[in-house]
C-alpha positions as CSV (number, residue, x, y, z in Angstrom):
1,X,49.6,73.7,-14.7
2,X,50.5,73.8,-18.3
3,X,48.1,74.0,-21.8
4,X,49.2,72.1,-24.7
5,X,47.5,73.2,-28.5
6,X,44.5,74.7,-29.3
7,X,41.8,74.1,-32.4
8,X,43.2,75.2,-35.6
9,X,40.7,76.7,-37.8
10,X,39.1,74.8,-40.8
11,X,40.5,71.3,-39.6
12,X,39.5,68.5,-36.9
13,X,39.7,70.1,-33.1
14,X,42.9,69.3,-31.6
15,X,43.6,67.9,-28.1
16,X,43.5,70.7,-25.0
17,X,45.3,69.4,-22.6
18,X,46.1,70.5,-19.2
19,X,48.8,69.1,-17.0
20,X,47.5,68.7,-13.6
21,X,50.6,67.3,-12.0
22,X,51.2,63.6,-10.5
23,X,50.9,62.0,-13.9
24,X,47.5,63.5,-13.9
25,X,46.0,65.2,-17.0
26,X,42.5,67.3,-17.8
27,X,41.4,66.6,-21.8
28,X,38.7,69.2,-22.6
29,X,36.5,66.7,-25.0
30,X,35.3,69.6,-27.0
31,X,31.9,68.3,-26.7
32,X,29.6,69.8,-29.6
33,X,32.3,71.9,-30.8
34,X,32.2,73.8,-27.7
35,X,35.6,73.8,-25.6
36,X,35.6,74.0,-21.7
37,X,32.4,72.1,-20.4
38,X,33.5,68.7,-20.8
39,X,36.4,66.8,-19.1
40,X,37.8,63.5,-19.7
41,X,41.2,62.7,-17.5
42,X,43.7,60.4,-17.7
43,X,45.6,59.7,-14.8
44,X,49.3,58.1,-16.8
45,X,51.3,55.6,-15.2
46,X,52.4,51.6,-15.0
47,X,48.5,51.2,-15.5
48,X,47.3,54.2,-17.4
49,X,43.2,55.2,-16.6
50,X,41.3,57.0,-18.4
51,X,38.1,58.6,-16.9
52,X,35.0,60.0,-18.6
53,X,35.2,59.2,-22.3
54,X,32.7,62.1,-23.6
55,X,30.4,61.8,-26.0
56,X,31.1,59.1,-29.6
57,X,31.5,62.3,-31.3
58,X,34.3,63.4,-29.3
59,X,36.7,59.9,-29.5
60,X,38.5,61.6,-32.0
61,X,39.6,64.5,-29.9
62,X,40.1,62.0,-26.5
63,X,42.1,59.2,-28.7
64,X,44.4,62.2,-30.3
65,X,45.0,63.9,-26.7
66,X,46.0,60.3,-25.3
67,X,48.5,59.8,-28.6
68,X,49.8,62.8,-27.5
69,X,50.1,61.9,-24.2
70,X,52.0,58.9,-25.1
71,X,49.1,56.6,-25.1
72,X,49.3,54.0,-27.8
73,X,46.5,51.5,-28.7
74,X,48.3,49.0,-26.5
75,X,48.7,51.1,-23.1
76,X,45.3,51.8,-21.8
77,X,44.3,49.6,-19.2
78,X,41.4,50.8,-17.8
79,X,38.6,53.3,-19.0
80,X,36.5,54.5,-16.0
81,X,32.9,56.4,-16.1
82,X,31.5,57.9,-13.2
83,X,27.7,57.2,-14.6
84,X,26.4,56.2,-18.3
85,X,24.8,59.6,-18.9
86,X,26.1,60.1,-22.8
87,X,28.2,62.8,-22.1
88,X,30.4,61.1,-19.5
89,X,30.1,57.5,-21.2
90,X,28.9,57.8,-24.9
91,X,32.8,57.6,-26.7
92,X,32.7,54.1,-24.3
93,X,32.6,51.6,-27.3
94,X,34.8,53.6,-29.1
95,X,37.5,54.0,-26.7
96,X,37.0,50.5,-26.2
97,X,37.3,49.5,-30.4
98,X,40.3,51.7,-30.0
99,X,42.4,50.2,-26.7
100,X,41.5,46.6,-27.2
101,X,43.4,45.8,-23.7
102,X,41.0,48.7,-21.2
103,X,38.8,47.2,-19.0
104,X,35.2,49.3,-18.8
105,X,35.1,50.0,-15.2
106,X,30.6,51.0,-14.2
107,X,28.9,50.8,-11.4
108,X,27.2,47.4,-12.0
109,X,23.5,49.4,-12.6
110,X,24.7,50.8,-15.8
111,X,26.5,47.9,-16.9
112,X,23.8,46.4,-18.5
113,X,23.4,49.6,-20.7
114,X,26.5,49.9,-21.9
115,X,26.8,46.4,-23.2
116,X,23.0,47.1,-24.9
117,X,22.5,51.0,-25.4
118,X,19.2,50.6,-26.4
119,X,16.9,51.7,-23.6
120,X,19.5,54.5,-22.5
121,X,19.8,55.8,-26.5
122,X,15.8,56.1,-26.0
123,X,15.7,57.7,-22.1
124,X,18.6,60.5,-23.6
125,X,16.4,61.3,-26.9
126,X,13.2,61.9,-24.7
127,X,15.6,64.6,-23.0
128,X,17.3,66.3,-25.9
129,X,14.8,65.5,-29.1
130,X,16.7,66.4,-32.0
131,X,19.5,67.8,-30.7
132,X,20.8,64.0,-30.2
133,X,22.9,63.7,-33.1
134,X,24.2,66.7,-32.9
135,X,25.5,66.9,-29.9
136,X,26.4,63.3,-29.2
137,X,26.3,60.8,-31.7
138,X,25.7,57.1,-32.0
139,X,26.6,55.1,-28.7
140,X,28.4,52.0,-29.8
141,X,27.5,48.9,-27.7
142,X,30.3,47.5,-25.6
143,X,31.1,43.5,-25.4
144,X,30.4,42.2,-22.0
145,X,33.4,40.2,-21.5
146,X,34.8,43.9,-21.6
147,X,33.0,45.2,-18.7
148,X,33.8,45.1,-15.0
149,X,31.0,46.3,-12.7
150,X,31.7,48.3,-9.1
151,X,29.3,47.8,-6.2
152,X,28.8,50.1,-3.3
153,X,32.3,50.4,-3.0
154,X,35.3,49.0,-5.0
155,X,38.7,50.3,-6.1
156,X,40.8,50.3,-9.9
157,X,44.4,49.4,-9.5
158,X,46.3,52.2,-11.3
159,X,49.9,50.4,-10.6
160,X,52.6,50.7,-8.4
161,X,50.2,50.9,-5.2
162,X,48.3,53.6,-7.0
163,X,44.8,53.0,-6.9
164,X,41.2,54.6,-7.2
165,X,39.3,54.4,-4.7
166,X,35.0,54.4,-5.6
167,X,31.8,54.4,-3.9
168,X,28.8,54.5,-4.7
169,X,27.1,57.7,-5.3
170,X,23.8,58.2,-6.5
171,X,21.1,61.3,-6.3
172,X,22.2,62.5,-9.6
173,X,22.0,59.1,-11.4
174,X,21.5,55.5,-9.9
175,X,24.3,54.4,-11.8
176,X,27.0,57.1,-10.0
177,X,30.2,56.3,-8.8
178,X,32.6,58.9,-6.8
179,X,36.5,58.1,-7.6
180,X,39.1,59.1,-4.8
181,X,42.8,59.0,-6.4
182,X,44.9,57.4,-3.3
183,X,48.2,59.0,-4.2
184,X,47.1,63.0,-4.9
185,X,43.3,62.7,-2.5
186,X,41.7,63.8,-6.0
187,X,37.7,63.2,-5.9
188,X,36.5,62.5,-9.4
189,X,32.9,64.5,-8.9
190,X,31.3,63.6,-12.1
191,X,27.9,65.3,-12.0
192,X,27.5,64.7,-8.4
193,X,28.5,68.1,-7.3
194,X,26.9,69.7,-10.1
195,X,28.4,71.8,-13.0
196,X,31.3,73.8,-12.1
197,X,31.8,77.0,-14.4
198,X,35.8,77.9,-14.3
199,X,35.1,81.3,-15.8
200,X,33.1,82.9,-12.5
201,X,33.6,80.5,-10.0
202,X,29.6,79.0,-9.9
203,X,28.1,75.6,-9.6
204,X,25.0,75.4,-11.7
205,X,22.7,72.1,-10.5
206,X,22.7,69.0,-12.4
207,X,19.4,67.6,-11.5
208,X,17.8,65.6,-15.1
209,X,15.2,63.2,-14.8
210,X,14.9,60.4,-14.8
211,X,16.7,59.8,-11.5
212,X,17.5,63.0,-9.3
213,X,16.4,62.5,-5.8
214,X,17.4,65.6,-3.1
215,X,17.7,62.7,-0.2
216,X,20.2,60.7,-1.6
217,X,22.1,63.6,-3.6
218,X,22.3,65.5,-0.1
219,X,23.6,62.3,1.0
220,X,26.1,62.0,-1.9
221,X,27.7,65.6,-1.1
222,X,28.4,64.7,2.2
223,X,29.6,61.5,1.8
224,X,32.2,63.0,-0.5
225,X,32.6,65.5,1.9
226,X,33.7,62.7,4.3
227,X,36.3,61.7,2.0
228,X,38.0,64.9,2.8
229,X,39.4,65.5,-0.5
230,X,42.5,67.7,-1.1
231,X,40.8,68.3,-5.0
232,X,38.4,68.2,-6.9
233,X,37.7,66.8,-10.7
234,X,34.3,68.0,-12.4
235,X,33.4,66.4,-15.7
236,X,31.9,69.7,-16.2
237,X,34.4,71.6,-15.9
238,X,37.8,71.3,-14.7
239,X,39.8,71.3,-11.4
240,X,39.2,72.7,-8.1
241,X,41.0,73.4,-5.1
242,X,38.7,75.1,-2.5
243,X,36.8,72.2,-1.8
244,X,34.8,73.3,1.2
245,X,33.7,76.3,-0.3
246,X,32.7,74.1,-3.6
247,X,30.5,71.8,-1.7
248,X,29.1,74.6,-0.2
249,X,27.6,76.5,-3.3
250,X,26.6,72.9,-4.5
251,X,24.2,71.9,-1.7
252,X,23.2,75.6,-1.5
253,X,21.9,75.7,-5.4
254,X,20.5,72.9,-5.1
255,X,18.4,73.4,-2.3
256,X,17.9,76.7,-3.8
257,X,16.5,74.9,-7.2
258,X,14.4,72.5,-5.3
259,X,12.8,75.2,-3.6
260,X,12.3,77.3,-6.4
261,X,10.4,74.1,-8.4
262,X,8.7,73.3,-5.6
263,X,6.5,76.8,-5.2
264,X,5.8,76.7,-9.0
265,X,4.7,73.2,-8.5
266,X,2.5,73.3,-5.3
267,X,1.2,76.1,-6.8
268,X,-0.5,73.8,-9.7
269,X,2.3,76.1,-12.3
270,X,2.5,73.8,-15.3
271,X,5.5,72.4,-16.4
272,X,6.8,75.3,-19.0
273,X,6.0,78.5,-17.0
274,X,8.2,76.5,-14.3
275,X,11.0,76.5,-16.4
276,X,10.8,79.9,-17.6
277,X,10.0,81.3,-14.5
278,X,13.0,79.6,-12.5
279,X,15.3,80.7,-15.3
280,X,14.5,84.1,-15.0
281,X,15.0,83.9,-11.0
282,X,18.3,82.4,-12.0
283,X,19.4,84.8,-14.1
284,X,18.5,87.4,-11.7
285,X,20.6,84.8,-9.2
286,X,24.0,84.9,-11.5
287,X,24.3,88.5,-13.2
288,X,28.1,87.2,-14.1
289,X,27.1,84.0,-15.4
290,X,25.0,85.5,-18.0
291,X,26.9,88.2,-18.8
292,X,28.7,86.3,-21.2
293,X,25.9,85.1,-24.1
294,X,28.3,82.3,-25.3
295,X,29.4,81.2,-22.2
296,X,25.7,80.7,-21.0
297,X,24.6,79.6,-24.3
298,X,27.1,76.7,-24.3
299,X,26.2,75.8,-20.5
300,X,22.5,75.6,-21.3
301,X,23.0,73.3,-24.4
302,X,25.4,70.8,-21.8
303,X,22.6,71.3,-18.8
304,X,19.8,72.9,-19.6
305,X,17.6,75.0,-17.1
306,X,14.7,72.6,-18.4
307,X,16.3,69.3,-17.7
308,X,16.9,70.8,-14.5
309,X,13.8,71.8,-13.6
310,X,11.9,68.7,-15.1
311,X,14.3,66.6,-13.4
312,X,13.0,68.3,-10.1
313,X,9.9,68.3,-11.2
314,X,9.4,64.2,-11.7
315,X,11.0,63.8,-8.7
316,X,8.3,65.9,-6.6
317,X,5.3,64.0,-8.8
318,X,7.2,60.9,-7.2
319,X,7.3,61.6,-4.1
320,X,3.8,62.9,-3.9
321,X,2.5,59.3,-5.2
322,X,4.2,58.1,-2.9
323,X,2.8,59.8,0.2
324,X,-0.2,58.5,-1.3
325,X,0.7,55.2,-1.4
């Protein structure tokens, strides 16, 4: 695996780019100025893919690396998202006002909100309040006739019998797809195994309202479990090659999370002594993760220990209406 450039100081961020192998390539998207928590991946070829875009704020960074990568306005052919959440999805119009030949490729329940960003502009400001801007910046809509949608299962032709194979995968989002390269068994994870962290080996939970349900994100592990394979991708962050371990700490945390939210909420804890009470149990949980201020600092501001816990959170109030019902 080779690492091309680096940021130079006092200009624009230049590309990171990591060479995976098999015409497959890792661009760090820099998101808000922070470098290692966000992927993007192009996999280069007859057909050349790109998946994950990053935010709107980091097309600059993602359209330099692909330059770079010999990627010319012309060559893209497809820009894949694993789910519409605005760090995955939010450079979509852009990349798309910049490769006037890609295809959009969504699952067909975010589709609709990439083609009109209003209501999921509104559902991401609830979450991060004035750190929007900031860390993200305006989602551009994309024209319809741009946009193909996947159902439970589908596939993106990549060229020369290459393909990507997708199914659906929601827990973490309705709108999640899982992508399975046919040629290297890479499984794009997007946030449905949660956040990877390179630097100590950890998956930290990716559980935000307004969609997280432990059911079907059990469900989703193991169906990508089933897929048996031989990598995998995280949009947050990076490649991974002990996949069975991986999944492992995944389902664990999350259980572990659940668990955590679920005492503080049975036991009528409001909302904010929730999160700061789990937060302390986690840091308690991870003495390397927070060992390094920067590194946790720049984790919390991509998944925050409060969108986690709220996430849980809504999803308990819903299932208790529900046993009501």
């Amino acid at each position: 695996m080779s690492r091309h450039n680096a940021t130079v100081d006092n200009q624009e961020p230049q590309p990171i780019i990591d060479d995976l192998g098999d015409d497959v390539f890792a661009i760090d998207t820099q998101m808000a100025g922070h470098a290692g928590i966000t992927s993007s991946y192009l996999i280069r070829g007859s057909r050349p893919c790109l998946i994950e875009t990053g935010t709107a704020l980091s097309s600059p960074v993602v359209i330099a690396a692909l330059a770079e990568l010999g990627i010319d306005k012309d060559d893209l052919a497809t820009v894949v998202v694993t789910h519409i959440h605005l760090d995955h999805a939010g450079g979509v119009g852009d990349i798309a006002a910049a490769y006037p030949n890609a295809q959009v490729v969504v699952h067909e329940k975010g589709a609709r909100h990439l083609a009109d960003p209003t209501k999921l502009v509104a559902s991401a400001q609830r979450v991060f309040g004035p750190d929007m801007d900031r860390m993200f910046g305006p989602l551009i809509a994309t024209p319809v006739e741009r946009l193909t949608t996947l159902g439970e299962k589908g596939f993106v032709d990549l060229g020369d019998g290459r393909r990507l194979d997708t199914f659906h995968n929601p827990g973490h989002a309705s709108h999640h797809v899982a992508l399975v390269d046919s040629q290297t068994g890479d499984l794009y994870t997007g946030d449905a195994a949660g956040v990877f962290v390179p630097d100590t080996a950890e998956v930290r939970p990716a559980t935000p309202p307004p969609d997280f349900d432990l059911d079907l994100a059990l469900d989703s592990l193991q169906r990508m479990r089933d897929a048996a394979p031989t990598r995998l991708l995280f949009s947050h962050f990076g490649p991974v090659t002990d996949v069975e371990v991986v999944f492992d700490q995944s389902e664990e945390e999350l259980r572990y999370w659940v668990e955590q939210v679920s005492q503080a909420y049975y036991a009528r804890m409001d909302l904010e002594h929730a999160i700061a009470m789990v937060k302390e149990k986690d840091r308690e949980r991870h003495p390397s993760f927070y060992a390094d201020d920067e590194r946790a600092l720049k984790f919390e501001e991509l998944s925050s220990t409060g969108a986690q816990v709220s996430g849980i959170w809504r999803w308990l109030e819903k299932s208790a209406q529900e046993a009501k019902d």
